[in-house]
N, C-alpha and C positions, 0 to 999 in steps of 0.2 A: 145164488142159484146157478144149475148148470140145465142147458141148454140146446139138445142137440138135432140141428138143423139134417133132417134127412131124404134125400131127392129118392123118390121109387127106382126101384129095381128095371132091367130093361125087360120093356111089356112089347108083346107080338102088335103089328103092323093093323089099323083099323079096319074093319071089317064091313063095308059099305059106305053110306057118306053122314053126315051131322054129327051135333055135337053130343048124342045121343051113342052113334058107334065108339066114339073116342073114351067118351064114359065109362065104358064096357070094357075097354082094353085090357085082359089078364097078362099076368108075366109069361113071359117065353121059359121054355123049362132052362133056356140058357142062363136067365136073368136070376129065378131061383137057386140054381147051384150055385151061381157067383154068390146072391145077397146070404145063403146060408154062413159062405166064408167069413165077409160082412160082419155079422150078428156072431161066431163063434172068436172072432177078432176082437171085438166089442167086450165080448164076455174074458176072454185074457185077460182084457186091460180092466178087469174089475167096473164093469159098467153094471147098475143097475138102476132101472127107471121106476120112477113115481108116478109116472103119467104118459099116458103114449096118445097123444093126438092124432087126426090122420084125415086126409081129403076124403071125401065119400067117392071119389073116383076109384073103380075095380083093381087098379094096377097100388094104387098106395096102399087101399084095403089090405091085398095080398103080400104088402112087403111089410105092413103094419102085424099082420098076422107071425110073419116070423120074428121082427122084432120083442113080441109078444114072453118070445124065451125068457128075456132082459128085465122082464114086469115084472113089480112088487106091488104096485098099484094098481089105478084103475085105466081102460082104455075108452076113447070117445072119438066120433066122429065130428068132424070141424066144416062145415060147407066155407068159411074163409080160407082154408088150407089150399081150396080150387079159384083162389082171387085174389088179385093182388095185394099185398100187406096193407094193414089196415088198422087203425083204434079197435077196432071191434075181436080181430085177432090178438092183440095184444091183452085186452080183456079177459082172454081164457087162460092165458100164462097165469100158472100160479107164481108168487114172491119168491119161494123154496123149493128146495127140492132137485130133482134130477130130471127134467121133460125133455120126451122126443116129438119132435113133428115132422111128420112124413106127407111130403108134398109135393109140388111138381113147376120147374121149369115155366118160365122167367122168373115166376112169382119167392122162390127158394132166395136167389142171387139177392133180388131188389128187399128181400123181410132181411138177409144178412149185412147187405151194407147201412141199409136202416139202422138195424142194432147197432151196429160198429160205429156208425159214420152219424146217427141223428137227423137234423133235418137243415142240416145251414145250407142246403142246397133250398128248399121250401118243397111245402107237400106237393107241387107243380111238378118238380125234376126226379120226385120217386121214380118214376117209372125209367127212367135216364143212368139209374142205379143197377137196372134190371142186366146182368152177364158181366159185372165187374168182379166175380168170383165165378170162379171155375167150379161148379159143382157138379159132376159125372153124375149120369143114374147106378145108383145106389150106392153115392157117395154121400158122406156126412162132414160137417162144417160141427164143432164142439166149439161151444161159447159160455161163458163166466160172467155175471155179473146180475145187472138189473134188469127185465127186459120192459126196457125204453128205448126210444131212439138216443143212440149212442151212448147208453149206457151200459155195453155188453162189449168185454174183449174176449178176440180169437183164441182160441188155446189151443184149436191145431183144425187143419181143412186136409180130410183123408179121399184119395181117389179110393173107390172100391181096390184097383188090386194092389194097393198098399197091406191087405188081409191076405191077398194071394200068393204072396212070395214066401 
């Protein structure tokens, strides 16, 4: 199965205080003209998804929505997509197929080295995993394999304006 790790698009600056405003954060129209690039980049390289996962937070919503071009399947909301990697995320990864998840910063880096890397660190140092990949907003990581811990290799980690040039 293929696997593609996707950080939200750049969303405008919180609008008050909790974790309530942050929720709410839509993309900046900056962040959409870039992720359109993103998604028309994607679609070059013959991408097409089976499954489009996505935090319930507004800002992944909205990049999930473009990604949406890419759909042959179906799209779902993931409240684990907004919390650190977890059994229970793994759970909704289908065996096959081509799935995107669209998520958000630390939680992205610490689910990637997971897949790559497994757990011979223990479930203790997961969070220790969290910014050992560089994932820009509304950058994607493409991964191959099984998703287990460490049973998924890299097949390539894209800055957004890697689509731009």
């Amino acid at each position: 199965m293929e696997l593609l790790l996707v950080r939200h698009a750049i969303a405008l600056p919180p609008e008050g205080e909790g974790e309530g405003a942050d929720d709410a954060r839509p993309l900046s129209p900056k962040g959409s003209r870039r992720f359109r690039q993103v998604v028309r980049g994607l679609a070059a390289l013959g991408v097409r998804l089976d499954l489009l996962l996505t935090s319930p937070k507004r800002r992944a919503l909205e990049t999930a929505e473009m990604l949406a071009d890419l759909l042959e399947g179906e799209s779902r909301v993931s409240p684990h997509l907004a919390a650190p990697p977890s059994e229970a995320l793994l759970g909704e990864i289908p065996k096959e197929g081509r799935v995107a998840l669209v998520g958000h910063e630390p939680y992205l880096s610490a689910l990637l080295a997971w897949l790559l890397l497994g757990d011979f660190l223990g479930e203790s140092a997961r969070g220790s995993l969290e910014g050992r990949f560089l994932l820009k907003k509304g950058g994607v990581a493409w991964l191959e394999g099984e998703p287990r811990p460490g049973g998924m290799l890299l097949r390539a980690l894209f800055p957004p304006k890697v689509f731009r040039l």
